[in-house]
LOPA-276491 format. One record per atom (N, C-alpha, C, O): residue number from 0; atom name; x, y, z. Coordinates in steps of 0.001 Angstrom, whole numbers, plus 500000, padded with zeros to 6 digits. Layout:
residues N
[atom NUM,CA,[X,Y,Z]]
...
END
This chain:
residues 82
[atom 0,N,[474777,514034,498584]]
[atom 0,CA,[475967,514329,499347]]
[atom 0,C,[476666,515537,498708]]
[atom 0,O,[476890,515578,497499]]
[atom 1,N,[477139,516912,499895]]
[atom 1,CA,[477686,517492,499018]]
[atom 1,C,[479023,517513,498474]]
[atom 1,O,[479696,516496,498641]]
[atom 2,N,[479474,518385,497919]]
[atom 2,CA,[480744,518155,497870]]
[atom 2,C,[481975,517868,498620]]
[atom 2,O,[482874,517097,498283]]
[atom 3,N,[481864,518902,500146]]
[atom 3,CA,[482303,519154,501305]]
[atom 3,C,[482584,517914,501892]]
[atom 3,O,[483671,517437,502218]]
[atom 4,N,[480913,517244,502024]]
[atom 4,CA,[480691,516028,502784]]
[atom 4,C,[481808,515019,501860]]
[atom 4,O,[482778,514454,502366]]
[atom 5,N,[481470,514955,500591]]
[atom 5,CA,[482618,513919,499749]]
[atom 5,C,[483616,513701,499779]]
[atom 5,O,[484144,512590,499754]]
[atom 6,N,[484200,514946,499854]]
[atom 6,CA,[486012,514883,500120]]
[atom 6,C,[486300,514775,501607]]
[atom 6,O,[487424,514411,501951]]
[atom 7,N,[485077,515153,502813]]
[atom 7,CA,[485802,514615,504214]]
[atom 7,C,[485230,512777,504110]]
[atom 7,O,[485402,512078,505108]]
[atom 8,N,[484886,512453,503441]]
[atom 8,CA,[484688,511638,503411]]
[atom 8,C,[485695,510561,502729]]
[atom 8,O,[486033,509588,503403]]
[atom 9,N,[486082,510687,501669]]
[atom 9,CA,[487242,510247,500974]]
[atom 9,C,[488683,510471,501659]]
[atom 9,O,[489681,509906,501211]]
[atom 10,N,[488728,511321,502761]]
[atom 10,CA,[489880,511824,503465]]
[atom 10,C,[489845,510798,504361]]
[atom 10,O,[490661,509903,504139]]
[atom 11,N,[489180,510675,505250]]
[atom 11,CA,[488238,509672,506342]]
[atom 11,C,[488945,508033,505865]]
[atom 11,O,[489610,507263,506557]]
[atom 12,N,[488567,507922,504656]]
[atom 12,CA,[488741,506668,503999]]
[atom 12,C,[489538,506630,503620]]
[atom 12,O,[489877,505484,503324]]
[atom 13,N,[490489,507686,503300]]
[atom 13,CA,[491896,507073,502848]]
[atom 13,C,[493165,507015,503942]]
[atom 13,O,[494325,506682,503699]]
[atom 14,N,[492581,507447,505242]]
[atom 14,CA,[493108,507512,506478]]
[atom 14,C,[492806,505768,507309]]
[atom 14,O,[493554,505485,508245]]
[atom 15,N,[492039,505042,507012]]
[atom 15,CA,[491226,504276,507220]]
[atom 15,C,[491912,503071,506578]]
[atom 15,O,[492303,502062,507165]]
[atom 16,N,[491997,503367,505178]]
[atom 16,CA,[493068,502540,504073]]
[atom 16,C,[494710,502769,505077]]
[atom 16,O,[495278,501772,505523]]
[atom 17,N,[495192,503968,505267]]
[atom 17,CA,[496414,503720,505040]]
[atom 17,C,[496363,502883,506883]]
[atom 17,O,[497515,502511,507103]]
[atom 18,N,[495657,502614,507826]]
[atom 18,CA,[495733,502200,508887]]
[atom 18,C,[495623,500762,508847]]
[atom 18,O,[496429,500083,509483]]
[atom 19,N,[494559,500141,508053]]
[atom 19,CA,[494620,499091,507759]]
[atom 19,C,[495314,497920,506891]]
[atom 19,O,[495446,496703,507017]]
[atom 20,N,[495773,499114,505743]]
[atom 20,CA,[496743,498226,504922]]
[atom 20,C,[498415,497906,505574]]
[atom 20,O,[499252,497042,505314]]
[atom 21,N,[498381,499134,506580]]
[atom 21,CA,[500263,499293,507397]]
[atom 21,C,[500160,498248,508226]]
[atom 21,O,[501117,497521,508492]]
[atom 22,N,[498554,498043,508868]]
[atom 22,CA,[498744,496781,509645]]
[atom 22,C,[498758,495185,509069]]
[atom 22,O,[499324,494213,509569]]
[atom 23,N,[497866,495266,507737]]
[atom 23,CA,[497966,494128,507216]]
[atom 23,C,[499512,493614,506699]]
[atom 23,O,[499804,492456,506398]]
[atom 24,N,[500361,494725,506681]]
[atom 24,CA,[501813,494284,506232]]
[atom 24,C,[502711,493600,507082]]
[atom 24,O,[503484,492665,506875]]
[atom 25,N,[502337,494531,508475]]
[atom 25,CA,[502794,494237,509594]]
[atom 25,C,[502252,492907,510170]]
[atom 25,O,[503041,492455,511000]]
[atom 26,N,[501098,492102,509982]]
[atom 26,CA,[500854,491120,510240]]
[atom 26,C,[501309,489959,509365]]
[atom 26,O,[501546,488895,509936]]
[atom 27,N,[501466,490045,507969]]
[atom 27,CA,[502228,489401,507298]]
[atom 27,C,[503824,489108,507468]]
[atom 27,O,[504295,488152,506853]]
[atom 28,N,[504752,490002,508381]]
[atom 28,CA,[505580,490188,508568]]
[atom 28,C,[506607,490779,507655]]
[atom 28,O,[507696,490406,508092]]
[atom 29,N,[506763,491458,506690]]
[atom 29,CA,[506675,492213,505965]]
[atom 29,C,[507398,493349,505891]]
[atom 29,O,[506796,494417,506000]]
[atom 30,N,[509022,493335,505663]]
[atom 30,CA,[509533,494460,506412]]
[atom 30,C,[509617,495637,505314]]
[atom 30,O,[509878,495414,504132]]
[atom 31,N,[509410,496690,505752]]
[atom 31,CA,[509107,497887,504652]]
[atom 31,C,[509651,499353,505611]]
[atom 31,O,[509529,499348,506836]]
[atom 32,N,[510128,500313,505015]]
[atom 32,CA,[510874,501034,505331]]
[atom 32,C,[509744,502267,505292]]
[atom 32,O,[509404,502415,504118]]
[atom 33,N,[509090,503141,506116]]
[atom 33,CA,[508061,504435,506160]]
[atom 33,C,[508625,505424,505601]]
[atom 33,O,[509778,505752,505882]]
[atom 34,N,[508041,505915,504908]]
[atom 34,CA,[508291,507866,504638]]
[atom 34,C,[507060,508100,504616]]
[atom 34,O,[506119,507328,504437]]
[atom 35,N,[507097,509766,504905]]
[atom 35,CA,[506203,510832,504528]]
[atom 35,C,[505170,510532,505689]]
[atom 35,O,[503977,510708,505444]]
[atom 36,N,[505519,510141,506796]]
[atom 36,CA,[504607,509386,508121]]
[atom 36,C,[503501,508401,507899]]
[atom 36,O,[502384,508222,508385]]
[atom 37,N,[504373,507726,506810]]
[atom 37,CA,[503738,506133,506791]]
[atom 37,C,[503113,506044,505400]]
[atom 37,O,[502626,504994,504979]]
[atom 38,N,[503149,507410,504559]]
[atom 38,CA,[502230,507486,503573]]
[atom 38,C,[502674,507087,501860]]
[atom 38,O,[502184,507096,500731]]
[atom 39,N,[504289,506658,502775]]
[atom 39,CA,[504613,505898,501132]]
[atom 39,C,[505915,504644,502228]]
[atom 39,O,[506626,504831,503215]]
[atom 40,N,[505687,503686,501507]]
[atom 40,CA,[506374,502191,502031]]
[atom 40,C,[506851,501717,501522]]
[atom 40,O,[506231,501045,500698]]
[atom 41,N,[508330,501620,501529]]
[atom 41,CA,[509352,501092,500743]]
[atom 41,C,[509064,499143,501434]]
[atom 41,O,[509151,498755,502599]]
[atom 42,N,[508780,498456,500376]]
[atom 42,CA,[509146,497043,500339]]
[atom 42,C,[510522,496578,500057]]
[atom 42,O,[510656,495870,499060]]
[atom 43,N,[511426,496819,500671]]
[atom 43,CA,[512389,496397,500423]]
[atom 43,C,[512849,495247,499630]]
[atom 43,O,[513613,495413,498680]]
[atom 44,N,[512419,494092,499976]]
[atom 44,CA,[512938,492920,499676]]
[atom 44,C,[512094,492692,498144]]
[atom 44,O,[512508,491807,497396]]
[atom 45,N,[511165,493351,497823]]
[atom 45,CA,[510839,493571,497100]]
[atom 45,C,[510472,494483,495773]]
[atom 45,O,[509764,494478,494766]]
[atom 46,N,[511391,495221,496437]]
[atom 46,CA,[511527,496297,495522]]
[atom 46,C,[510302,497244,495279]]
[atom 46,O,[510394,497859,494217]]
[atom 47,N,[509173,497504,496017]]
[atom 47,CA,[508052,497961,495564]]
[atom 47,C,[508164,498784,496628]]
[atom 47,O,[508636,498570,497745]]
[atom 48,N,[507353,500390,495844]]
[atom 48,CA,[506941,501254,496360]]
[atom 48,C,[505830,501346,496566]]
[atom 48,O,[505260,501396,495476]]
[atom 49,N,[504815,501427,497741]]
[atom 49,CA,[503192,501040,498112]]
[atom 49,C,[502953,502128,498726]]
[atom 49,O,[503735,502437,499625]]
[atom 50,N,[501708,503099,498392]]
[atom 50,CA,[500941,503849,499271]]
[atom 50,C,[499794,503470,499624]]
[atom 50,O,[498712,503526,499041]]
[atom 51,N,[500255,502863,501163]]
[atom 51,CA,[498647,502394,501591]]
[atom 51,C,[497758,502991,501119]]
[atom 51,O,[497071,502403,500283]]
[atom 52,N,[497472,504232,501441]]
[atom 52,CA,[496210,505179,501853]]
[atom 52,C,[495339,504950,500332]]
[atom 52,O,[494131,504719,500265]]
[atom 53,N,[496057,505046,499435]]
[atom 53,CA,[495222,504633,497558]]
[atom 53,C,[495734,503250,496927]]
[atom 53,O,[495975,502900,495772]]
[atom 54,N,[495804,502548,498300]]
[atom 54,CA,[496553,501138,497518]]
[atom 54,C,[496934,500879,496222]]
[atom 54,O,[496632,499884,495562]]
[atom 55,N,[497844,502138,495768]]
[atom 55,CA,[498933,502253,494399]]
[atom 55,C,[500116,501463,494971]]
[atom 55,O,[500404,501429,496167]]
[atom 56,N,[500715,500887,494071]]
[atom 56,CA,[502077,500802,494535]]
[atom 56,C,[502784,500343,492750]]
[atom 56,O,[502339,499917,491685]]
[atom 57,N,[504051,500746,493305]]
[atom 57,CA,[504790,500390,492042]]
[atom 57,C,[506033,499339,491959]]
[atom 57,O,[506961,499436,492761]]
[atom 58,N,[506009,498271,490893]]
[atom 58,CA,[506587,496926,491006]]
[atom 58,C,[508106,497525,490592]]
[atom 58,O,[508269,498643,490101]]
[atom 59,N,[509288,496483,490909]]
[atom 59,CA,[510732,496672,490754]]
[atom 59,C,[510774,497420,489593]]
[atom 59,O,[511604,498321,489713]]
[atom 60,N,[510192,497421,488461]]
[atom 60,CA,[510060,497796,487247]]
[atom 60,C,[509551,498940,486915]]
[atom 60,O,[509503,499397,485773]]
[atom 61,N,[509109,499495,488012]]
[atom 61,CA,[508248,501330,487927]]
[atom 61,C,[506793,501045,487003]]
[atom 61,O,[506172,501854,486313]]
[atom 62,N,[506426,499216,487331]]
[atom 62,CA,[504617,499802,486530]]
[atom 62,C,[503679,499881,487578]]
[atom 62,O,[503585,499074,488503]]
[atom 63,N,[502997,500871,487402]]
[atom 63,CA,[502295,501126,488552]]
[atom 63,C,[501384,500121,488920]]
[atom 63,O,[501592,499317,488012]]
[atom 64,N,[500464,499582,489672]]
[atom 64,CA,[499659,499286,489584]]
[atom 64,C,[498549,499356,491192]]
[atom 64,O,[498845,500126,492106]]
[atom 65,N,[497903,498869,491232]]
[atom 65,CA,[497069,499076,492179]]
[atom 65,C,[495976,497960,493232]]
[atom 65,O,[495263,497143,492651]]
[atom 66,N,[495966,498022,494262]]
[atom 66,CA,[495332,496961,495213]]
[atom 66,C,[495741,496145,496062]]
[atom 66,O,[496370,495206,495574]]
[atom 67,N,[495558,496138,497800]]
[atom 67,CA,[496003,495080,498233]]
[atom 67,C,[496324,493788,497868]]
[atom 67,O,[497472,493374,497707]]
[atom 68,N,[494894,492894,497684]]
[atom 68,CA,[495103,492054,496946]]
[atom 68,C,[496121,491407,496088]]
[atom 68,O,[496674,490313,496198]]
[atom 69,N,[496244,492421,495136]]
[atom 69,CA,[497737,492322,494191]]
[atom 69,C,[499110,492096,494408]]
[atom 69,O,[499887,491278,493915]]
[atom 70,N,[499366,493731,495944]]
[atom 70,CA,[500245,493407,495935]]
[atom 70,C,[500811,491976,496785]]
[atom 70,O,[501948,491512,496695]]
[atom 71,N,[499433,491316,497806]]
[atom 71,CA,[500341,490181,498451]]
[atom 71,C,[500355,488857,497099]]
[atom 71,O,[501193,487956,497121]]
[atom 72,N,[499627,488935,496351]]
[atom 72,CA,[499631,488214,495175]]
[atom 72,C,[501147,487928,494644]]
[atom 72,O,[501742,486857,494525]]
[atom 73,N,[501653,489553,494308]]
[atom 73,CA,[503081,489618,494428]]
[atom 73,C,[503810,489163,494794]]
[atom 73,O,[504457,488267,494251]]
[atom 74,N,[503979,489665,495951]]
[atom 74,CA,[504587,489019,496888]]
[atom 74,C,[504794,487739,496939]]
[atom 74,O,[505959,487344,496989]]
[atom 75,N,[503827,486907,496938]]
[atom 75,CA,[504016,486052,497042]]
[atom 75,C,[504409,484887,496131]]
[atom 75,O,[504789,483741,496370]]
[atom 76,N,[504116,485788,494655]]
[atom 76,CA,[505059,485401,493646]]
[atom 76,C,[506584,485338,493237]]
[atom 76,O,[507240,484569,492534]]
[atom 77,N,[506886,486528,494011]]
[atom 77,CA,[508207,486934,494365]]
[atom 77,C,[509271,485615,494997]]
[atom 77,O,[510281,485034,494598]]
[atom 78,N,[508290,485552,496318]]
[atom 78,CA,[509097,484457,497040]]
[atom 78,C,[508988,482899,496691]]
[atom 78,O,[509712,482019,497155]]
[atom 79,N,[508116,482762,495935]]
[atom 79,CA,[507723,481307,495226]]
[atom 79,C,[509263,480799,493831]]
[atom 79,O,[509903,479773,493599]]
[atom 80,N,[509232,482230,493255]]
[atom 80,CA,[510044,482582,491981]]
[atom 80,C,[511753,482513,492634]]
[atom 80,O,[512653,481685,492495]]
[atom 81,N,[511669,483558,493236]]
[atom 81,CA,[512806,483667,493504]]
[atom 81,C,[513450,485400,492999]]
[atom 81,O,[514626,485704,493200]]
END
């Protein structure tokens, strides 16, 4: 693969990420505030900053970390905790 092909490819996929992860939030119900046309997501109630598209996001605390997974993990620690 060349290089060309790699990065439309990784573009592709991170377009792909940010479509699927905005909907997985949205199906959780999940209210989060858009910037930058969707490409960074304020979690409000949670204090986390999430960019679908490289499933980074950063906890109330500014540590970064990374993965869907995680963050509904979060989440859902959040609301268990308090």
């Amino acid at each position: 693969m060349s290089y060309k092909q790699k990065k439309a490819h990784q573009k592709a996929q991170r377009l792909q990420n940010l479509k699927d992860n905005t909907a997985t939030l949205e199906d959780l119900y999940v209210e989060f505030e858009s910037h930058d046309e969707g490409r960074l997501l304020n979690l409000t109630k949670y204090g986390v900053q999430f960019s679908p598209s490289t499933e980074k996001w950063y906890d109330k605390w500014g540590k970064e970390r990374f993965g869907m997974k995680g963050l509904i993990e979060y989440m859902k620690r959040e609301d268990r905790d308090g």
